[in-house]
C-alpha positions in Angstrom: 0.0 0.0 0.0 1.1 3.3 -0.7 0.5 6.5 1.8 -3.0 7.4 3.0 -4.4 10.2 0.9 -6.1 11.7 4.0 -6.2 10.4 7.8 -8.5 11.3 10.2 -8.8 10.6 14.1 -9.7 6.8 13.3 -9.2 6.2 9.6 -6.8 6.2 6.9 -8.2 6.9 2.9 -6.6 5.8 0.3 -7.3 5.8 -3.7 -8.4 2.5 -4.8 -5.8 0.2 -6.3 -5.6 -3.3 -7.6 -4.9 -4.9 -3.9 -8.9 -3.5 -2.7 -10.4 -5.9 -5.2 -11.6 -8.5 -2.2 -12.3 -6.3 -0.1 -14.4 -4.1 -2.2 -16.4 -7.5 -3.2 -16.6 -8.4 0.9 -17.7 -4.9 1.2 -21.4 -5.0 -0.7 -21.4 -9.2 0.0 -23.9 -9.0 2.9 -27.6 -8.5 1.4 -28.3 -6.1 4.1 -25.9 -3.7 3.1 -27.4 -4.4 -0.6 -31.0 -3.0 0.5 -30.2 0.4 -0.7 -27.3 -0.4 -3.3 -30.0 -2.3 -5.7 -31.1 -5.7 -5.6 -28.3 -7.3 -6.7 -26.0 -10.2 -6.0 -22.1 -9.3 -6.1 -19.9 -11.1 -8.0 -15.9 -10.8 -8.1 -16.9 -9.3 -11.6 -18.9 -6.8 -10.4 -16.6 -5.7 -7.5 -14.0 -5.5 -10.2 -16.4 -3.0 -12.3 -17.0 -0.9 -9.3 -13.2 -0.9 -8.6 -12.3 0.6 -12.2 -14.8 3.0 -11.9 -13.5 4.2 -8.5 -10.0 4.8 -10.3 -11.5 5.9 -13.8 -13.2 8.5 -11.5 -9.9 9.5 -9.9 -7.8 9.0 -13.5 -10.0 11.2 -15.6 -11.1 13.8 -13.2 -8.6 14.1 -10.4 -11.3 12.8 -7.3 -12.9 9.4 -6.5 -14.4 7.5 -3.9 -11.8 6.6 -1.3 -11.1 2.7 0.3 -11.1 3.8 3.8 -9.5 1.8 6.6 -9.0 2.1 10.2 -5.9 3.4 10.9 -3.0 0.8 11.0 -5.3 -1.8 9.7 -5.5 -3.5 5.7 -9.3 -4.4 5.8 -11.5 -1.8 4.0 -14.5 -0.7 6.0 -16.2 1.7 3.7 -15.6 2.9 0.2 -16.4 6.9 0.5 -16.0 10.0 -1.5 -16.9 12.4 -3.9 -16.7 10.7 -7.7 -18.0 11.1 -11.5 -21.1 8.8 -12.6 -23.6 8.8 -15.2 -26.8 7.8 -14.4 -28.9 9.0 -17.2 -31.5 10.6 -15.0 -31.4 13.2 -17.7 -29.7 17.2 -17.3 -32.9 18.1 -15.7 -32.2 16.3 -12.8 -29.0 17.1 -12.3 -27.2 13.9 -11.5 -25.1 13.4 -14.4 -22.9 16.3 -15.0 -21.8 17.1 -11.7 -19.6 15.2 -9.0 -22.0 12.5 -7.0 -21.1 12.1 -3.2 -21.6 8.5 -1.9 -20.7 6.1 1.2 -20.9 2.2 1.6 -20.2 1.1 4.9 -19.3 -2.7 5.9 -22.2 -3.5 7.8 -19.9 -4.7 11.1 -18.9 -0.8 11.0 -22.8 0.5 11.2 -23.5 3.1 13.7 -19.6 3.9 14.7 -19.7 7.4 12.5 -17.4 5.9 9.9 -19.3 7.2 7.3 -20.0 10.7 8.8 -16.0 10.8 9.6 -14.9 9.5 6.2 -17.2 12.2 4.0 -16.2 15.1 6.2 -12.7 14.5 5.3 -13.4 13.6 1.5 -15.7 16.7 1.2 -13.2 19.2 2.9 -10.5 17.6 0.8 -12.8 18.1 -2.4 -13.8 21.6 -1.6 -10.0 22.8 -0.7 -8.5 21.0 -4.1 -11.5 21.6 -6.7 -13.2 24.6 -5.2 -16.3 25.0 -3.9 -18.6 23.4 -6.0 -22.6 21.8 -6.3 -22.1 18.0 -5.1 -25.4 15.9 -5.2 -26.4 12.3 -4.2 -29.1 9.5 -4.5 -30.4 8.0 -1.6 -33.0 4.9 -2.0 -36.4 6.0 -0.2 -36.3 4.4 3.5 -32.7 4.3 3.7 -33.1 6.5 7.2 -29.3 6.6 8.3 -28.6 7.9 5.1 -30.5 10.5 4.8 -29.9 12.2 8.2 -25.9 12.1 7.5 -26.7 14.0 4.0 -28.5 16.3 6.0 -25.9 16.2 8.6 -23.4 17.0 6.0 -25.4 19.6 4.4 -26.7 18.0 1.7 -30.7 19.3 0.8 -33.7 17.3 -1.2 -34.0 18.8 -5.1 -35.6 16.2 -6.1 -36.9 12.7 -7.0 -36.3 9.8 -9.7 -36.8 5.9 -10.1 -33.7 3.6 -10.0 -33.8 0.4 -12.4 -36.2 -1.8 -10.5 -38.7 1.2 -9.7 -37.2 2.3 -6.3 -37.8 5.8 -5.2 -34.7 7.4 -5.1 -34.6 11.0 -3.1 -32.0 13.4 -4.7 -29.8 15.7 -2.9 -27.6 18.6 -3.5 -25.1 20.3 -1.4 -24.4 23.5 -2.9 -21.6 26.1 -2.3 
């Protein structure tokens, strides 16, 4: 592993590299951390398709999501950050031309403000390199914990869509 990208008091980020491929597939394994991601079932392919788009994210426009570990340790806990997606919602909902924040937690770090801790440092670390700047998100309708840390992090509802199996999505925007 090379150097963390940014620490905090409990956890190290890093940029994703070829060594977080099993750990990124442990990561979404559990079908209760699934519920909100869409109802899929993982495979190693998969995890390597999210992988490569964690790094194209970081390749082509200089900020990703970050593997994030507790300090000292190997094992990823979350995979957190600010990144580039498409999700052909269409420019009037105004997901797919701007940088998406998101946050997966492994579900033995729930309710340990992992998440709240990792996306303060990724969005400082965002804001200080790339400016100020609108950053929006998706969270599935229901998914609770995630919608009081988007609050929490200053994120506000703009609007609404449908994700592939007909789940109401509520979408956020944190602006600057």
């Amino acid at each position: 592993m090379s150097a963390p990208v940014l620490t905090t008091a409990r956890l190290e980020l890093w940029q994703p590299g070829p060594g977080d491929l099993a750990d990124l597939f442990d990561l979404t394994f559990a079908e209760e951390t699934r519920r909100f991601l869409g109802q899929f079932v993982p495979t190693e392919t998969d995890a390597f398709a999210r992988l490569l788009r964690n790094a194209g994210s970081w390749s082509l426009w200089g900020y990703g999501t970050f593997m994030v570990r507790l300090k000292g340790a190997d094992r990823i806990v979350a995979n957190c950050g600010v990144f580039r997606s498409h999700r052909g919602f269409g420019t009037d909902q105004g997901l797919d031309n701007v940088p998406e924040a998101g946050w997966i937690i492994h579900r033995d770090h729930w309710g340990q403000g992992i998440a709240r801790e990792a996306m303060e440092a990724a969005l400082a670390w965002f804001d200080a390199v790339h400016g100020p700047q609108r950053v929006a998100c998706m969270i599935e309708q229901g998914h609770t914990a995630s919608d009081q840390l988007a609050q929490r992090l200053g994120f506000v509802p703009y609007g609404r869509q449908e994700n592939e199996t007909g789940q109401p999505l509520i979408l956020y925007e944190r602006l600057p």
